[in-house]
N, C-alpha and C positions, 0 to 999 in steps of 0.2 A: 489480410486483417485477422489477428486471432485476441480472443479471451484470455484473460487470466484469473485466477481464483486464488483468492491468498488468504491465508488464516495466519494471524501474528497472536502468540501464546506471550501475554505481556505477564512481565515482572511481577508476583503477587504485591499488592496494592497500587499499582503504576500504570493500572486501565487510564485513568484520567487523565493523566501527563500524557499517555502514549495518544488519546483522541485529543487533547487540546493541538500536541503536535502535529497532526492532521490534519486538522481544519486551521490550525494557525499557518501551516508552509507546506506543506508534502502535498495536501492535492493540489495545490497551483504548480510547486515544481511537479507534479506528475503534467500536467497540462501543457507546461514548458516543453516538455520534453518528448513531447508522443503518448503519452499514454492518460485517457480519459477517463475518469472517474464515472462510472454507472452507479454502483449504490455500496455504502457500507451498512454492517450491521454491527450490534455487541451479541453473540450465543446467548440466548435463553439460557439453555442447559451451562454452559460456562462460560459465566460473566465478564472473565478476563482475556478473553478472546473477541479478538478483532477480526470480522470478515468481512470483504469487498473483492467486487469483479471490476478491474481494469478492461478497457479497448484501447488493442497498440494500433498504431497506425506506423507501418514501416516493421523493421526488424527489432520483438522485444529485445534480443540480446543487449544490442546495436541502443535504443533505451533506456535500458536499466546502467549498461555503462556510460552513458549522460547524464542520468541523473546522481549518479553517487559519485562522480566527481565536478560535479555544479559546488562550488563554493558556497551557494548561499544554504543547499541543503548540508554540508560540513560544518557550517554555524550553525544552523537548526537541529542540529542530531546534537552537537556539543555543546553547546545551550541548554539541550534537555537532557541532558543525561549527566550533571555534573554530580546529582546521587546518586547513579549509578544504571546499567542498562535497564531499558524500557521494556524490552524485548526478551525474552527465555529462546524462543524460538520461530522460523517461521516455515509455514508449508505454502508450495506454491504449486497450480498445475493449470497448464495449459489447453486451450479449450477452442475447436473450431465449432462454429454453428451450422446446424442443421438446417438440410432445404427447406424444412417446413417451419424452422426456426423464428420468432418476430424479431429475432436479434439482428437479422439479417440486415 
């Protein structure tokens, strides 16, 4: 089982679009598909950034290449984005927990 940590640098004005998308279909198709939602946040420091730690069960790669060829998330990305990307960028890293970890 490993952590992920992912920080999405949304579209300047398109924080809201990008979290309605979230809470509307992405974290259920994350659930779909192995990877469990623990918690998101919006940065203090930079509003327009989206941060959340996923737990994969199974292999992320294995995943991520399920869920982005699930149909229903291909309507949900093209649905939301017909004014244009939500997203500027995204950073992601990988994370085991430690023995004295409560993640554990």
């Amino acid at each position: 089982m490993s952590y992920e940590l992912r920080i999405y640098h949304a579209t300047p004005g398109k924080i809201s679009n990008l979290l309605s998308r979230f809470r509307d279909h992405t974290v259920d198709l994350f659930a779909k598909h192995g990877m469990e939602s623990i918690a998101y946040w919006v940065d203090d420091a930079a509003p327009e950034d989206l941060v959340y730690v996923l737990k994969h069960s199974g292999d992320p790669a294995a995943n991520w290449s399920a869920f982005i060829a699930d149909p229903d998330w291909i309507e949900a990305k093209s649905a939301s984005e017909v004014d244009g990307s939500l997203v500027v960028s995204i950073d992601s890293r990988y994370m085991t927990a430690t023995d004295f970890s409560k993640m554990k």
